[in-house]
N, C-alpha and C positions, 0 to 999 in steps of 0.2 A: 534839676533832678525830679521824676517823676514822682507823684505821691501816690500813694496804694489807698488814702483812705478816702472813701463816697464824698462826694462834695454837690453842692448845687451847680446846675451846667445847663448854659442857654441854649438847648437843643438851635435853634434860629442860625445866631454866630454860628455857631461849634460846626455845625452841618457846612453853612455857605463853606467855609475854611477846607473842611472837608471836601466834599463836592467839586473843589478845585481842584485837588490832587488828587482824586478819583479819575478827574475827565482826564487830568494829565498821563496816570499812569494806565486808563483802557487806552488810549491813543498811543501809547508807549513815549511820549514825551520824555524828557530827561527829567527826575525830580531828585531835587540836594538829597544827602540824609537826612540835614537835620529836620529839612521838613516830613521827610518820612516819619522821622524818629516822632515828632512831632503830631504827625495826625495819627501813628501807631497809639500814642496816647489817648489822643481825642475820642479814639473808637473805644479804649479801657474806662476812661472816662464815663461818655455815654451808656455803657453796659452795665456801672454800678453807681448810676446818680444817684443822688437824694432828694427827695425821698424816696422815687419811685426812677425804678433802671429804664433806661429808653434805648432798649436795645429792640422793641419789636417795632420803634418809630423809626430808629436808623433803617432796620432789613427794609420795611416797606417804602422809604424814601430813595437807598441804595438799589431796588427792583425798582422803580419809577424811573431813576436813572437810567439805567440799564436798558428799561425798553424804549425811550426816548434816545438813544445812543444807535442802538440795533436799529431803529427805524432811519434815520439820517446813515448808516449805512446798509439799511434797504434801496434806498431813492440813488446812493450812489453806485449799488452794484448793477443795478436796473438800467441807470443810462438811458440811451436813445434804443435801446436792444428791445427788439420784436420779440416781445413773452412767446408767442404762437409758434414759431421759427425753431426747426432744429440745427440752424446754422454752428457747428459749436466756434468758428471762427469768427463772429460776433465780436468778440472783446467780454463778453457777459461771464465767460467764465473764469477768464483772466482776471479779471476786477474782483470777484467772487472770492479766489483763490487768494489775491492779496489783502481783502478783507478778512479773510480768515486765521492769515495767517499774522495780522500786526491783533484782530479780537481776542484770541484763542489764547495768547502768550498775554498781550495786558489781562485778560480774566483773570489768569496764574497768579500773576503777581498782584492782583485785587484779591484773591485768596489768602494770599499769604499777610496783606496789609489788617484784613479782618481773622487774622488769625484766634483772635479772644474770643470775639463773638464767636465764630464757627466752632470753638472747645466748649465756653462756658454756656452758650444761649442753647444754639442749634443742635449740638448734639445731646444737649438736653432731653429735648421733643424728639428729637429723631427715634424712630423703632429701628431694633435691631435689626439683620440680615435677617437672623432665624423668624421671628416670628412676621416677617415680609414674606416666607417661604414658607413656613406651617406655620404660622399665627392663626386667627379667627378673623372672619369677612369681616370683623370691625374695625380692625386697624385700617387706616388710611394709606393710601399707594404714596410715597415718597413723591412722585411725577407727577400727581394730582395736590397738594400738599407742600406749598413752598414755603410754607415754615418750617418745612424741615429738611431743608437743604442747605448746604453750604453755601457761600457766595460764591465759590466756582461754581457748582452744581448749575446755581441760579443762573449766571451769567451764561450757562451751557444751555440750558435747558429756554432761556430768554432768546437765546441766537435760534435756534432750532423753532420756537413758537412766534417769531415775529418778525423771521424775514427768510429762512429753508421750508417753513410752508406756506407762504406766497408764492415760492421761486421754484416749487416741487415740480412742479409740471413741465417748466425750461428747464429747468436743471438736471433733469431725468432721461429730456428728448436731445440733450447736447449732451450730456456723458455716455450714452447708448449709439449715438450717432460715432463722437468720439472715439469709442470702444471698437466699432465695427471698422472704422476707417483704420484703425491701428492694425487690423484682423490682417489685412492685405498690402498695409503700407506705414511701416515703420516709425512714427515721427519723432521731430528731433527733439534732442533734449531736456531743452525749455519746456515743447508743447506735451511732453510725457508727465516731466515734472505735476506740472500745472492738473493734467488730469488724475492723477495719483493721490495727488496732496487734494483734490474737490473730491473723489471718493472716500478717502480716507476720513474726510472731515466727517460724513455723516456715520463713523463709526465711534469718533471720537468725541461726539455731541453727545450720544449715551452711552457713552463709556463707565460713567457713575452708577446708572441700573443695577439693579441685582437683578428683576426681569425680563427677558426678552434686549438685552441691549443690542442688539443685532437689528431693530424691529426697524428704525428707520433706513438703515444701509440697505436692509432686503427692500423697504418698498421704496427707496430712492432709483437706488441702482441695480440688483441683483436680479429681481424677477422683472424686471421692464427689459433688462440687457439678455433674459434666457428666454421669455420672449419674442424679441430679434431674433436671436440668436437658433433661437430652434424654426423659424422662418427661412432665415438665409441660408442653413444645414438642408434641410427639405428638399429644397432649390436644388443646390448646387448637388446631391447625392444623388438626385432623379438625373440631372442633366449626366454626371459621372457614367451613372450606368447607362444610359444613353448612347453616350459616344463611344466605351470600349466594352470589353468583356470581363467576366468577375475580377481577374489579375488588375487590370487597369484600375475599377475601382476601388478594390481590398489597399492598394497602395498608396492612392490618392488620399484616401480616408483617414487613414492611419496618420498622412502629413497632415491630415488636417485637424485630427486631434492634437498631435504633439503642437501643432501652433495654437492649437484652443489654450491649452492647458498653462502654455508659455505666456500667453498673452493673459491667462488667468491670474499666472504666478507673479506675474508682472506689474498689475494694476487692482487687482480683484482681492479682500481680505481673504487672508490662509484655510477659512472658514467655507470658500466658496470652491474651491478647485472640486471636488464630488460631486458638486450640484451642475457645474460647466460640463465635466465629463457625462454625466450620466444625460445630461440634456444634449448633450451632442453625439451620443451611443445612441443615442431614444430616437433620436430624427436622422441620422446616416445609416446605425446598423439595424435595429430592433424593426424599421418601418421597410428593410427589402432583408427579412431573414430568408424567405422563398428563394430569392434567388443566388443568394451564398449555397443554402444549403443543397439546393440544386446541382452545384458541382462540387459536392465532396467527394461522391464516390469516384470521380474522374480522377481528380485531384491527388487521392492517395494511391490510386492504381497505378499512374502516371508515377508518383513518388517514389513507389516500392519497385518498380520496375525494376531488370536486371540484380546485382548484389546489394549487398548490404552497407557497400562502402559510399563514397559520396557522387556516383555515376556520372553522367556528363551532364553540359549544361541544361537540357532539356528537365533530367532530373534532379540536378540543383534548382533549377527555377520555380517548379513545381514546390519542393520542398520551402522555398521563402513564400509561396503562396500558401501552406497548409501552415506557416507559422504565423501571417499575419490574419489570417484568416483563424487561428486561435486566439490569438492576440485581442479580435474584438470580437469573438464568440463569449469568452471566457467572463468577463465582467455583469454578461446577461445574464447569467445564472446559469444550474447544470438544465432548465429545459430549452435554453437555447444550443447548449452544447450537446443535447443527447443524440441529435445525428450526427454529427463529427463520432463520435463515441458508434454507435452504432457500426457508421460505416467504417470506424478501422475495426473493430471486432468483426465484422463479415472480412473483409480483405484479406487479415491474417488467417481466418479460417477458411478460405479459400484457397490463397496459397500453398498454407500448410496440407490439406486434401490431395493439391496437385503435387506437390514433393513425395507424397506417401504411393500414391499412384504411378511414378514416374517409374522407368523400366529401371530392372535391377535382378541381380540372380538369388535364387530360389532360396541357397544356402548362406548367403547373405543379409535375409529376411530384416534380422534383428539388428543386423550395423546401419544396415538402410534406414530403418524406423528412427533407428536413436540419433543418428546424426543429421537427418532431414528434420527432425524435430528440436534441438540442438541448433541448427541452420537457421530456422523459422525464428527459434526465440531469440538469439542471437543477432538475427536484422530487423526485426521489428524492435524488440528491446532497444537499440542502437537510433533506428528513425525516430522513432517515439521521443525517445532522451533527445535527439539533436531537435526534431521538430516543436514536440510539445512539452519539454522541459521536462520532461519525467512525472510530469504530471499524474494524478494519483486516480481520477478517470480512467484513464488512457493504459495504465500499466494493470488493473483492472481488467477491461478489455482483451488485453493481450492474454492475459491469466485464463480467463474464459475462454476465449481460444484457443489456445495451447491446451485444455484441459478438453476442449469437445473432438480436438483433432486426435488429441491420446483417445482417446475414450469411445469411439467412432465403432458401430458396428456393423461392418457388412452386410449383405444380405443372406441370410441363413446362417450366421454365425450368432449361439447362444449367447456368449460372452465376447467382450473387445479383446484382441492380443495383445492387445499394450503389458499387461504386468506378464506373461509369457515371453515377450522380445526383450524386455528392458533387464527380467533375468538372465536370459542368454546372451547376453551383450555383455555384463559381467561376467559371466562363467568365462567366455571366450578371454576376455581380459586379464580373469584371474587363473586361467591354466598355466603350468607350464609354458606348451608347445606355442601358447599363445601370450609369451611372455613381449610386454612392451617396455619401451625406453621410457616412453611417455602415458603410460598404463594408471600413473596416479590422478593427471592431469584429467584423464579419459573416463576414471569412474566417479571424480567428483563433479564432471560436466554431468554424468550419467544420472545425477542426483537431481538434477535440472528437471529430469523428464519423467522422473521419478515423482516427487512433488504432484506431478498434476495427473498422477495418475489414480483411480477412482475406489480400484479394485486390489488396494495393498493387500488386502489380505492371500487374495490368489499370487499375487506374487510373491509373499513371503512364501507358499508353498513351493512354487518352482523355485526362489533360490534357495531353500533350506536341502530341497533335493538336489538342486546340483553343488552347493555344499558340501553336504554329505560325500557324496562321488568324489570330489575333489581332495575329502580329509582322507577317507578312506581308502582310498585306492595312488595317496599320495601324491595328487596332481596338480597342487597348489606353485603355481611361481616364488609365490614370497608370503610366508606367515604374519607378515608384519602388511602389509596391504589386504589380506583379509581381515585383519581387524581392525585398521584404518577402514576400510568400507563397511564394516559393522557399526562404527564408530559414529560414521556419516549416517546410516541408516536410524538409528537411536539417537541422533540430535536430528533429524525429522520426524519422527513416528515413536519417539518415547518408548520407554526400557522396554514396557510390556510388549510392543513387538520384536525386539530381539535378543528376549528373554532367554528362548530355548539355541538362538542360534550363537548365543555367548555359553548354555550349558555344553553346546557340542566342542566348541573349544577345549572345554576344562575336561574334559571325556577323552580328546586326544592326548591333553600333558601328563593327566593321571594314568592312561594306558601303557605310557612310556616307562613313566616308573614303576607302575607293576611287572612290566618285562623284564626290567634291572632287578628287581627280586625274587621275578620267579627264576631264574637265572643262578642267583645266588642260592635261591631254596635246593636250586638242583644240584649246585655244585657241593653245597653242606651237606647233600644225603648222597651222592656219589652215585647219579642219575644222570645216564644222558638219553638224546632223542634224536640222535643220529641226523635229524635234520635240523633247519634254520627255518627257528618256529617264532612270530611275532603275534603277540594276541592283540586288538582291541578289544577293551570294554566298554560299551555303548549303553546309554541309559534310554529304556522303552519309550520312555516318556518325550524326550527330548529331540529324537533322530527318529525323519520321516521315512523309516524302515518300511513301513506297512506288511500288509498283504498277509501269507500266514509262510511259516519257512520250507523251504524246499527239499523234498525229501532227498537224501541222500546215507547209505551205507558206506563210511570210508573206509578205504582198506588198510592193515594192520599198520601201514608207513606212519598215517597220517592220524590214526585213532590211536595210537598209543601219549603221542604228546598231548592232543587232547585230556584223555583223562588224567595223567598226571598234572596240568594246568585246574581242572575241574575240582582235584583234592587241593589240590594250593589254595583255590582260592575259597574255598569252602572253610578250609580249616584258616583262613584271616577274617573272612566276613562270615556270619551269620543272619541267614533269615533270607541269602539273596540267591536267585535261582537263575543258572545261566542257560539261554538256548541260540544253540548255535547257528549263524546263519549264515550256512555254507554257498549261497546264488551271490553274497559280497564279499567272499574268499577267493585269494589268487594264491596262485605258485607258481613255483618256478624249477624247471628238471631240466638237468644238462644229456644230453645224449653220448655216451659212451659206444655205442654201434656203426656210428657211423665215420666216416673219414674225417670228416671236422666233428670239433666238439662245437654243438648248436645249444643256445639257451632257449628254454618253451618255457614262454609266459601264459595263464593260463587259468581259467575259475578253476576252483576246487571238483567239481564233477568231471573233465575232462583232463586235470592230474591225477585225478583218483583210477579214470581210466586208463590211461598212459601205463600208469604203475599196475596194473592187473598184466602188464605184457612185460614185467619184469624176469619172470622164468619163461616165461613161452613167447612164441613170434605168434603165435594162429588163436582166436580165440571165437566161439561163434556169437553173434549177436544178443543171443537170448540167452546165456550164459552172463555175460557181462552184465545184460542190464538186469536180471534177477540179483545179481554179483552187487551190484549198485544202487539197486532199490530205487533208480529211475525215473520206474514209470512212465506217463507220458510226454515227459522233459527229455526224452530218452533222443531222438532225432535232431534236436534242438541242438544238443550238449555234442552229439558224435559229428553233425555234416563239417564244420568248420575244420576238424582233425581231418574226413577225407577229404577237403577243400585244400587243405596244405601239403595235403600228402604226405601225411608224418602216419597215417593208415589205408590201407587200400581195400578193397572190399563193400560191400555193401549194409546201409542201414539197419535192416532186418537180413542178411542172411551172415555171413560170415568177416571177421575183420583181420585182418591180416597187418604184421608192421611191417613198414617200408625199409626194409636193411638198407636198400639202395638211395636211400632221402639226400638228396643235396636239393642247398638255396644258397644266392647269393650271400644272404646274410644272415650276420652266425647269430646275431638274437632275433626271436620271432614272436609275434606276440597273437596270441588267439581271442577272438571273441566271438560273441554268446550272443544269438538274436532275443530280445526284450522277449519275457514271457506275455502269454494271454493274460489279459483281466482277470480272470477267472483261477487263474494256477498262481501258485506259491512263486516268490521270488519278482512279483509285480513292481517291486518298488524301483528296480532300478529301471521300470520302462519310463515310458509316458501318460500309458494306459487308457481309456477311452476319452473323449472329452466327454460324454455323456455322465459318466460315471462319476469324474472327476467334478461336474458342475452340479451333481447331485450329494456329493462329496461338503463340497466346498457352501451349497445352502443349508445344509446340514448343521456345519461349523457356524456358520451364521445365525441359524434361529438359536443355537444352544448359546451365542454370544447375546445374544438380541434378549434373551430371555433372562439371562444375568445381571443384562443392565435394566432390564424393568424392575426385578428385586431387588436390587441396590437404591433406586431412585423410587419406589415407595415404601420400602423400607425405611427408607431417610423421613416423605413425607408426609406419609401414611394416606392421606386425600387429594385426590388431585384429578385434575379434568383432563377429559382424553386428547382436547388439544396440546395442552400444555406439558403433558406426557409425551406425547408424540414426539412432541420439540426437544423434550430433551435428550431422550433413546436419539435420536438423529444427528445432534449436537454431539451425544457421548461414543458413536459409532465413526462419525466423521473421518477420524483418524485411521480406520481399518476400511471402511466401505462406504458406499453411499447405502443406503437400506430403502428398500419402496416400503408408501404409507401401508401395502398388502399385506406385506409379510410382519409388517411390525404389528397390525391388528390381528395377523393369526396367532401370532405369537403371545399376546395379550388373551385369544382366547385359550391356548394348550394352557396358558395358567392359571388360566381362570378354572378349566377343568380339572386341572392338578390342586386347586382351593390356596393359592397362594393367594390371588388376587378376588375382590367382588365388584357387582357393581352395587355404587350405593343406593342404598334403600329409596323409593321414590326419583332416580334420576338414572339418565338412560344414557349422558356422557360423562358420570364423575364414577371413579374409581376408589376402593379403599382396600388397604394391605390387612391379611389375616394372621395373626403371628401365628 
């Protein structure tokens, strides 16, 4: 039994004793236990002699060892092998390998035999991790300092100092040789083994490090092998391109990464695969980007050709070429990918130009626009995802395209049509007459084109007006799809743009139910109105009504249920004042006179006149329209009546009714040419563009000029760059705004004293409360 307490101990004996089953167990010899057990003693022994411990004459006897050991397996792995020679079929490395691997496992277990020592002596001395890593430049480097290493350390760090840098220079030009012959020619088993396990060693010789343990694997094998390695790439990429055209090379390249990479994964620590790739991107692609980027624009031309779908082989083939050719654009960074990028943003916007120009009917305009636009995003979005993975460049690109092909303007045209077509292409969808199967499908695609369009705000104007039209005049398909595309438009463009066109809503439900009681109100006072009267009530604020209202006199028919509606509602609401706008009133009169009963649909001015020929058949021109109060709507309202011959007669002289009126068919509907700019009743035209873009900058700088108040109100000081940015930023979502109009706008306020400039500075700004 072992005794625990210091004793005298003849270092001499005790050692030889030792030193025996040391050599036995580096050499991996068989040793009993119990003389394990036994020189495990010797070593606890020696570490707590008396009087004085001889544990730092054990280390430096057991390192004496050790490099007398290491060197007689230097002279062994050395052989008859030519140091000079990159032969790695020599035998040198084979020998090397089997040295490595009987050293590496006895060190282990010479670790474990001084297991006291390495607890109670060495880690004594030894400095911690942390202060190896942020200590002070006076602690000592563990790797310079082998008293304070383990006896593996030791043994590790002895193999690596006194016989892997003798043999650096072979060893470096037979694994690098080794390496490149595996590149092109597989070897077997054994001969992989062998070179895996010689790589691997010089990771595992500083594997104890806490710095840089990497340091001898890099300069054995890693930069000696990318070295080659970016030599032989050189080569063979000049010759590549040489012999075919970019296709041939983009392919070839690509195999010859994935073998880089393979043959990385294979033999090279986990550590290295980035540095092999990037060394073999560096010498194949980065050193002939010229001549990639050369045929891109073919490439995608060639791609996109014909549909959207996957074309034939010419344009399949193409497409494996814009993907390998992203493939090894992509890891160079975005300034080697920015003409890939480039050139698909030009292509789609070229394309797109040529759909928008392509022949098409006049009346058509807006189905053309939207669905050539639609088309466009729809096969590039499509290429892009199969080509370049949806990549976040690339759908970018397409974005910017799609948004310059919307946004495009002619030559002489003020503004783009884009937010004009994209409203009528809904209107059309959302009419009636224009009722579709697939009409939901149709205006959430519509949203597509919507998105990249620049000038929401003018489109909110056209759809609010044809809105309007649509509530009013009752010519919505389905209630529930207009506010599904209301719905759609407010999870694009936020409440505030379809603020007022959700008030117009609430405007049609509450006019309903004031009919149901003005109805009731009539029926309690035992009032009737001989005819079938329906009022809307329209809020000014909210319905693009415009213009000023159209004069007209009605006659007693239709003025009497007026004012009884007028006292109704007067006597519920207080404070509101109604004016009526007879150019958005329709009616409807059956004809009694004639052989069939015919229904006339019809504005209120031309009902109004119809019913002046209630008692009389003959009535003269200039009677009626004094009768009517006119004016110069007067022609407007009458030709349509003798265009149907429901009157005969002339404009200005006398009008006469048609006793004898037959038509096909027995409902007929009249309308009304759009008034002038200039005259009452404008709203339901189109009205000038000039007017309207004058209109529409209007509403802009009063918008432009709210969000300068708001945002220096908020900051109170602020520089006119950073002003700019943010009015630009906060307008985005209604318009794009030029830096012009945002500076005049800056000065109206500046005159109006909301805004100064500051004292001594001639681009900062400060708010006046």
């Amino acid at each position: 039994m072992m005794s625990l307490k210091p004793r005298n101990v003849d270092f001499q004996e005790t050692w030889a004793n030792l030193k025996e089953t040391v050599a036995g167990v580096v050499a991996l010899r068989a040793v009993e236990r119990g003389v394990w057990n036994t020189r495990f003693s010797d070593v606890y022994a020696l570490c707590v002699a008396h009087p004085e411990p001889l544990a730092d004459r054990l280390y430096d006897e057991t390192k004496n060892f050790l490099e007398e050991h290491v060197g007689g397996l230097l002279q062994r792995v050395k052989g008859n092998a030519v140091l000079e020679s990159s032969d790695y079929n020599d035998g040198l490395l084979t020998r090397y390998v089997t040295a490595w691997h009987e050293y590496s496992q006895g060190v282990a277990y010479l670790n474990s035999l001084y297991s006291y020592l390495n607890l109670q002596h060495v880690k004594r001395q030894k400095v911690s991790d942390a202060e190896i890593i942020y200590g002070s430049a006076t602690v000592s480097c563990p790797e310079h300092d082998m008293r304070q290493l383990e006896v593996g350390e030791l043994g590790l760090l002895t193999w690596e100092r006194v016989l892997v840098r003798p043999l650096s220079a072979a060893l470096s030009a037979r694994l690098v040789a080794a390496l490149s012959a595996a590149r092109d020619d597989a070897p077997d088993p054994a001969a992989a083994d062998a070179l895996r396990s010689a790589i691997h060693s010089a990771v595992h010789v500083q594997s104890f490090r806490v710095r840089a343990p990497l340091q001898l694997y890099q300069q054995l094998v890693l930069e000696p092998f990318l070295a080659a390695a970016t030599t032989y790439h050189s080569r063979r990429a000049a010759r590549l391109l040489a012999e075919g055209d970019v296709s041939h090379f983009m392919k070839h390249v690509l195999d010859g990464l994935e073998r880089e990479v393979a043959l990385a994964r294979r033999f090279l620590h986990s550590s290295s695969l980035e540095s092999v790739r990037a060394c073999y991107e560096r010498a194949c692609v980065a050193a002939h980007l010229p001549a990639l980027h050369a045929d891109v624009e073919r490439l995608l031309r060639e791609a996109s050709a014909g549909g959207g779908g996957g074309g034939g082989g010419e344009q399949a083939a193409r497409r494996d070429d814009l993907r390998r050719m992203y493939a090894l654009l992509r890891p160079l960074g975005a300034a080697a990918l920015r003409p890939l990028v480039d050139a698909a943003h030009a292509q789609a916007v070229r394309d797109g130009l040529a759909l928008l120009d392509a022949d098409h009917a006049k009346d058509d305009a807006h189905t053309h626009f939207v669905q050539a636009m639609l088309s466009l995003h729809s096969k590039y979005s499509a290429l892009y995802a199969d080509v370049f993975g949806g990549a976040q460049p690339f759908v970018g690109a397409l974005d910017k395209a799609c948004s310059a092909v919307v946004n495009r303007r002619r030559a002489g045209e003020a503004v783009a049509r884009a937010p004009e077509l994209v409203a009528r292409y809904c209107d059309a969808l959302l009419r009636r007459r224009g009722a579709d199967a697939d009409a939901d499908d149709k205006l959430a695609a519509a949203i597509v084109v919507f998105k990249y369009v620049d000038d929401k705000d003018v489109f909110q104007k056209h759809y609010a007006r044809a809105l309007a039209r649509r509530l009013i005049h009752q010519l919505s398909a389905s209630m529930e799809q207009e506010e599904a595309m209301i719905n759609r438009l407010k999870a694009a463009c936020g409440y505030e743009f379809t603020n007022k066109l959700h008030r117009m809503f609430t405007d049609v439900a509450v006019s309903a139910d004031l009919n149901a009681k003005f109805q009731q109100h009539l029926r309690d006072n035992n009032l009737t109105t001989n005819t079938g009267f329906f009022i809307q009530v329209l809020q000014a604020g909210a319905w693009p009504l415009g213009g000023a209202m159209a004069p007209l006199a009605p006659p007693a028919q239709l003025e009497r249920p007026a004012r009884l509606f007028e006292s109704f509602y007067r006597a519920s609401f207080s404070g509101r004042r109604l004016a009526w706008l007879h150019h958005l009133c329709t009616g409807e009169l059956r004809t009694r006179y004639t052989q069939r009963v015919y229904h006339v649909s019809a504005g209120t001015p031309q009902v109004a006149l119809l019913l002046l020929f209630e008692e009389t058949d003959e009535l003269s021109a200039a009677e009626a329209r004094e009768a009517l109060q006119l004016g110069e709507a007067w022609a407007r309202h009458v030709r349509p009546l003798l265009d149907a011959g429901l009157l005969t007669g002339d404009v200005d002289g006398t009008l006469a009714l048609n006793l004898n009126f037959s038509c096909k068919r027995t409902r007929i509907r009249l309308t009304c040419a759009p008034a002038p700019p200039g005259q009452g009743g404008g709203a339901a035209g189109t009205g000038a563009n000039s007017a309207e873009s004058t209109h529409c900058d209007d509403d802009r700088k009063m918008y432009l000029q709210a969000a300068l108040v708001r945002i220096m109100k908020q900051r109170k000081v602020l520089r006119h760059t950073e002003l700019i940015q943010e009015v630009v930023s906060q307008a985005r979502g209604s318009f794009a705004p030029s830096v012009a109009m945002i500076k005049k706008c800056i000065e109206a306020l500046i005159d109006k004293q909301y805004l100064e400039r500051a004292p001594g500075t001639l681009d900062t700004y400060s708010y006046l409360a």
